[in-house]
N, C-alpha and C positions, 0 to 999 in steps of 0.2 A: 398369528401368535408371535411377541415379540422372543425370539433367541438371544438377542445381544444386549447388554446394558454396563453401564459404567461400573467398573470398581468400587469396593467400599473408599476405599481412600481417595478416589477422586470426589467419591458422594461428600465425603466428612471433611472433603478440603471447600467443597461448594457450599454445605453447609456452614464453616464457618466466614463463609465472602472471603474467601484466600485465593479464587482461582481467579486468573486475567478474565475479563469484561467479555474479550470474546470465546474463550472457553466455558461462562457463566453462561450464555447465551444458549448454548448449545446442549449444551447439557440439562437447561432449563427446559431447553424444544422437548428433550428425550422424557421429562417429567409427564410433562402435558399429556406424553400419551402412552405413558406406563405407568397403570396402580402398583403394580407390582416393586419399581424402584422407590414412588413416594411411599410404601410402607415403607423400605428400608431406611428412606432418609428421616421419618416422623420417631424408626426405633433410634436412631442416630444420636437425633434431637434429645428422645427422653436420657438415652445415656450420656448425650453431657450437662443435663441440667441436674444427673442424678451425682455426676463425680461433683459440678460447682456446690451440691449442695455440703459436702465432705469435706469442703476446702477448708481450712483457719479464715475468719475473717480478720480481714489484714484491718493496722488502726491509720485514718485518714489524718491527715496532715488539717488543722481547723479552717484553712483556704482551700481545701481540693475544690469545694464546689465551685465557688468564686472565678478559680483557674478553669476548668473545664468548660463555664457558660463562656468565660473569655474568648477560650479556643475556639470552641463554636460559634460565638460572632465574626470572628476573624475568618473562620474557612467559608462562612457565609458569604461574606463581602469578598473576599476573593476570587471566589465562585461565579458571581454575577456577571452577567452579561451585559458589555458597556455599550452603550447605545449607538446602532450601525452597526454592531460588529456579525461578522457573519452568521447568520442564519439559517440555512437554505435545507439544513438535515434535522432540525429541531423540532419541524412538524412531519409529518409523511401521513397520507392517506391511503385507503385499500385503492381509489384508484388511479394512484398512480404507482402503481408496483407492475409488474411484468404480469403476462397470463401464467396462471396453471393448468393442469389439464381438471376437467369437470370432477369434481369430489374431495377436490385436495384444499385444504386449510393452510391459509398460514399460520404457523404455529404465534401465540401469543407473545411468548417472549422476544419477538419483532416488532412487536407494537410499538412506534415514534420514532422507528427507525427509518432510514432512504435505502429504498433498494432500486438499482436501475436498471436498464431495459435491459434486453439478453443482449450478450456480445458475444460475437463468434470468438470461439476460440482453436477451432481446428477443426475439419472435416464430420460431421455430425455432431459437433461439441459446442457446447454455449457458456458464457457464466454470466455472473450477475453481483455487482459490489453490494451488498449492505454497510450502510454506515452508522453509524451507533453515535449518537449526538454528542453522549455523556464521554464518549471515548473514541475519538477519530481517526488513532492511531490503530484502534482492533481491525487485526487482520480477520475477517466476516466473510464469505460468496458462497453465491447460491452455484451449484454447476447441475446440468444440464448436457447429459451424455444419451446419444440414442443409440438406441437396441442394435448389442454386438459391437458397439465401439468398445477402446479402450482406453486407459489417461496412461502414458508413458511410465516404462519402469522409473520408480524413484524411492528416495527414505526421507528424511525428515533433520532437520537439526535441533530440532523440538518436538513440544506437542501437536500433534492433529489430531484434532476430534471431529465428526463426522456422525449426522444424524439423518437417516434416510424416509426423504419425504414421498417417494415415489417411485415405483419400479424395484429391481433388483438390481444389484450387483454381487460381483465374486473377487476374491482373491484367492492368493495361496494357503490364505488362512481358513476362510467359511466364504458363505451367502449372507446377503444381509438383504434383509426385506423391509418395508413399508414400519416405522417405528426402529426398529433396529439404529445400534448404537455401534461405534466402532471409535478406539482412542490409537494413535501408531506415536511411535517415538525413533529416537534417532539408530532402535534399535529392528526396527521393520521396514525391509525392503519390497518394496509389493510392485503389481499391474494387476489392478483393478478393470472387472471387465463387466461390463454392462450384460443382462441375460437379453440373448436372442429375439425375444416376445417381445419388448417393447422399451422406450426410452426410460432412462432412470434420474429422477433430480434428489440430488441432496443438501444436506446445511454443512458447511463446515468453517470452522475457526480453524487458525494456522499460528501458532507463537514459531519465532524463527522462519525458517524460508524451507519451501519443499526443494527439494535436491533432485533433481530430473537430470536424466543420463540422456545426453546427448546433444549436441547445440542446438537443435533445432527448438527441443521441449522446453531446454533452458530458455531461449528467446522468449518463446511463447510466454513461458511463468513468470519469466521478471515483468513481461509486458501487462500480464495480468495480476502483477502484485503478491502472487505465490512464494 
């Protein structure tokens, strides 16, 4: 049973394509395997198609259309990839992504994305970059903590959002299990602790930088893009 899921206001900010690429991602994962949020985000939908219906129609300018296909050829051409130019995360296949343990999906919203091998990150700790083609600047990793580890006390200078694909973990706050959703900000100080039974991998987007207390963690995090 999932317990954790997103805010309405993170819903109605993803609903309108307001959130960063890799906070859409994530939060996308959390869709795929909770009916329970897409009702909320489908009643979402119908309330803002019920306010645009209430709106004054505004009177267009007799070139708006004209201006607007313009625009749109223009961010077209812009868009394009000039020929040579780098490639290498524009396709990605199921196999070349990292293992999972037997039963676990990758969730869809990673689909054409590069995800790479696991890289150690610290005594029973792994992660994994995801790269997003459309956006290579999203901060995206898979992490991969085993059973009874920890990740260093830290807080956030931003959003972290965090979608769990496997295992358990705990903080100060709850449990989060298998589907379970979890958002922290510059206002949650945590240490995240894996359940004893068995390893735990999760999704998580990072806007800003995690703030890890210690030199050591900090090494670790910048080295891994945290």
């Amino acid at each position: 049973m999932i317990r954790h899921h997103p805010d309405d206001a993170l819903l109605l900010a993803h609903a309108a394509g307001n959130l960063p690429v890799g906070a859409a991602i994530v939060v996308e994962s959390h869709l795929e395997a909770c009916p329970e949020c897409c009702q909320r985000l489908h009643l979402l939908h119908v309330v803002g198609g019920v306010l645009l219906d209430e709106i004054e129609p505004a009177t267009l300018a007799p070139d708006a259309l004209t201006r607007a296909l313009a625009a749109i050829d223009s961010a077209a051409g812009s868009a394009a990839v000039a020929p040579g130019a780098d490639s290498d995360a524009s396709v990605a296949t199921p196999s070349s992504r990292p293992a999972l343990p037997s039963g676990v999906e990758w969730p869809r919203a990673l689909d054409g994305c590069a995800i790479s091998p696991w890289r150690w990150l610290g005594p029973g700790m792994r992660w994994s970059r995801v790269t997003v083609p459309h956006d290579r600047a999203a901060n995206v990793f898979l992490l991969r903590i085993g059973a009874g580890k920890n990740l260093p006390m830290h807080s956030h200078s931003d959003l972290e959002l965090t979608q769990v694909l496997y295992g358990e973990f705990g903080d100060e706050r709850a449990q989060y299990r298998p589907g379970d959703f979890d958002g922290a900000d510059g206002e949650i100080h945590h240490q995240p602790v894996v359940r004893a039974g068995g390893e735990c991998i999760c999704l998580t987007s990072v806007e800003g930088r995690v703030l890890f207390k210690g030199v050591i963690a900090r090494t670790v995090g910048a080295l891994a893009g945290m």
